[in-house]
C-alpha positions in Angstrom: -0.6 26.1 -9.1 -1.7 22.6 -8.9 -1.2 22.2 -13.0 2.6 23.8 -12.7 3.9 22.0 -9.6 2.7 19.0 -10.6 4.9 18.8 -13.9 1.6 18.6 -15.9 2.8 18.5 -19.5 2.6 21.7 -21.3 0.0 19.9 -23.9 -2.7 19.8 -20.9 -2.2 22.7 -20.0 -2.7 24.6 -22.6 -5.7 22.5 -23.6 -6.9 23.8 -19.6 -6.2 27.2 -20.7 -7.9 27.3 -23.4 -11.4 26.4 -21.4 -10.3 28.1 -18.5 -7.9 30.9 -19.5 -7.1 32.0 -15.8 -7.0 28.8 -13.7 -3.6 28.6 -13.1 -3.4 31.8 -11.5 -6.3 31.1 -9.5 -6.2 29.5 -6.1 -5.8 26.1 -5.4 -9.5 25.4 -3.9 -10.7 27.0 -7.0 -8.5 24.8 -8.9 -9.8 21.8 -7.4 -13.4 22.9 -8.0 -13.0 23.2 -11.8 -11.1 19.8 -11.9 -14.4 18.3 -11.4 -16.1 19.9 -14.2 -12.9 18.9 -16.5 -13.6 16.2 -19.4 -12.5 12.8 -18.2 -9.9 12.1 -20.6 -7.9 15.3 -19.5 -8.9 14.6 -15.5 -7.3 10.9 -15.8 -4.4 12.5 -17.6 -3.6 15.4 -15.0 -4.4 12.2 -12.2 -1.5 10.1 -14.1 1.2 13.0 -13.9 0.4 13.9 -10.7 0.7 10.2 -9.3 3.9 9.8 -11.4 5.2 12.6 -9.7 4.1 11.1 -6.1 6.2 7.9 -6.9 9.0 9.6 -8.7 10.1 11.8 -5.4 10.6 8.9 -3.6 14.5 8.1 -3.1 13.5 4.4 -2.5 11.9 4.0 -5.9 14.9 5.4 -8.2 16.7 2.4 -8.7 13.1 1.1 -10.6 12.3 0.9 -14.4 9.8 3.6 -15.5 7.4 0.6 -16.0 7.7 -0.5 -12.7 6.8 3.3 -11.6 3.8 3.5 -13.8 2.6 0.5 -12.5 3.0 1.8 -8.4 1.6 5.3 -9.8 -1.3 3.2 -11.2 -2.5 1.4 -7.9 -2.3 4.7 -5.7 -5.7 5.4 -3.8 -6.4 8.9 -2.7 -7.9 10.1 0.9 -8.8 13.0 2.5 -7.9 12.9 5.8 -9.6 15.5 8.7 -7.1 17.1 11.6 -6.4 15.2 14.5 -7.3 11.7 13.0 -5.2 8.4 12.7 -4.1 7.3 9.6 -2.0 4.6 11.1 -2.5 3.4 14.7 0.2 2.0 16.6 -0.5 -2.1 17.3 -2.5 -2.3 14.1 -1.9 -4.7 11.2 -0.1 -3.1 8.5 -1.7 -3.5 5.3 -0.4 -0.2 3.0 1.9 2.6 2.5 0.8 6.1 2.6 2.4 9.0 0.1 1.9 12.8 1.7 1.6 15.4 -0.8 -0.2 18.0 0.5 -0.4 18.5 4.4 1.5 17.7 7.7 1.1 14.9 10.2 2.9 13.6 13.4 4.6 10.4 13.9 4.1 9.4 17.7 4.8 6.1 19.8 3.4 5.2 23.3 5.4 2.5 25.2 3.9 0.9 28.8 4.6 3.2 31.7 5.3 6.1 29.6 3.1 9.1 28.2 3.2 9.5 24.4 5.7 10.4 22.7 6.2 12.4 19.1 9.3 10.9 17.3 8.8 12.8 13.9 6.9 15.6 11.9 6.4 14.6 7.9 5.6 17.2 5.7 4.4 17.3 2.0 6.5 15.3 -0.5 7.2 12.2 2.7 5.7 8.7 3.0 5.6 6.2 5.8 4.5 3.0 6.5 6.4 1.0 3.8 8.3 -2.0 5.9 4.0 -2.6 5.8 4.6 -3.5 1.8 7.6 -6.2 2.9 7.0 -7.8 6.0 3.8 -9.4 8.1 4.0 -6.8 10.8 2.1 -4.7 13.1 2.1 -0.5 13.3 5.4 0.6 15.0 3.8 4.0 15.8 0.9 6.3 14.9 0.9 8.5 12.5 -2.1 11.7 13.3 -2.8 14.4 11.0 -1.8 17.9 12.2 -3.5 19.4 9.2 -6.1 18.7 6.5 -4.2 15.8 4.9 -4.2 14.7 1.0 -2.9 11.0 1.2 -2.2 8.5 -1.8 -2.2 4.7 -0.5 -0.3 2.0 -1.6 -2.2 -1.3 -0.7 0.1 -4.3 0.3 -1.9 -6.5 -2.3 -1.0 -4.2 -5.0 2.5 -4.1 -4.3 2.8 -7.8 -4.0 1.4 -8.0 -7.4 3.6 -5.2 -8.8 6.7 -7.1 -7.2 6.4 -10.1 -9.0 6.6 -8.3 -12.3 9.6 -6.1 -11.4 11.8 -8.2 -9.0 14.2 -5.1 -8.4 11.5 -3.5 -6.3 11.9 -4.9 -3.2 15.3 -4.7 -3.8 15.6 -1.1 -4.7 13.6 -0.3 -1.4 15.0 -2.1 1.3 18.1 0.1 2.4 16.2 3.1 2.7 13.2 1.5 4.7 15.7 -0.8 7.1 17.5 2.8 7.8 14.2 4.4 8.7 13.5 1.5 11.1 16.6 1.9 13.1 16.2 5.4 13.2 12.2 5.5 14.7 13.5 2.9 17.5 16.6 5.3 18.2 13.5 8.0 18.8 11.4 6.4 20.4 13.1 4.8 23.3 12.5 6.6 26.8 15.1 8.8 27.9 17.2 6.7 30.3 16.9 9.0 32.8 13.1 9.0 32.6 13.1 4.8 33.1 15.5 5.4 36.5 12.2 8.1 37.9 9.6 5.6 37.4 11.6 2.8 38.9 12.1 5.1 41.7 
């Protein structure tokens, strides 16, 4: 269930019960479909948990105040993303950071000389793109969906906004995000092996 594993307080969802006494046991699609016949107040509340939630899995956002969370969780805007489409594309400005929690995608680089190259699989609960959110930089890979995709973005204009209010964010994020930059170049360099055949 989309209520349960969401951490949806138990107030919500009895008040969800109560119009709809067997959502959650019904499927997730059908789930979805009475979401949009809910009242707002209770559709912005279930939206709030579930984008606290997003944030709150992320290791680099721990060290943060649950203010600065709620703020993050507040600027989150979600996509639907089809198979086999870009989210990111290698070379492009980086203006955001994505949040994945429902679907699967690839991470792939392409270097000149060399055929592409998958360096990662992300599942539901990752993110990517965040060094976007720090620095003036340019897509180190390209990140495709394998599956139908449910994304929550983090726009680089939010975040700087959201920084300047809770100093300890960029703080609280840089270790993980400089150890996930050293570990996509480790990946995506050409086997050495592979350089000596096309110098051959």
């Amino acid at each position: 269930s989309i209520i349960t594993r969401n951490k949806v307080p138990w107030e919500v969802q009895k008040s969800l019960m109560l119009m709809y006494p067997s959502l959650l046991e019904s499927s997730t699609q059908d789930q979805l479909n009475v979401m949009g016949d809910l009242p707002a107040s209770i559709r912005h509340q279930i939206s709030r948990y579930i984008r606290m939630r997003v944030i709150s899995e992320v290791p680099m956002f721990e060290k943060t105040s649950e203010g600065c969370r709620y703020a993050l969780a507040r600027c989150l805007h979600e996509e639907m993303i089809q198979v086999g489409t870009n989210i990111v594309t290698q070379g492009d400005v980086a203006t955001a950071m994505y949040f994945l929690p429902k679907g699967m995608v690839e991470v792939v680089v392409h270097e000149p000389g060399f055929s592409e190259k998958r360096v990662a699989t992300l599942k539901e609960g990752s993110w990517f793109g965040e060094i976007a959110l720090m620095q003036d930089t340019t897509r180190t890979a390209t990140v495709r969906a394998l599956t139908g995709v449910r994304v929550f973005r983090l726009d680089k204009s939010d975040f700087a906004s959201i920084q300047l209010r809770f100093p300890e964010l960029v703080e609280s994020m840089r270790g993980v995000a400089e150890s996930r930059v050293k570990m996509l170049s480790k990946r995506s360099k050409p086997d050495a092996r592979l350089r000596r055949r096309s110098r051959s």
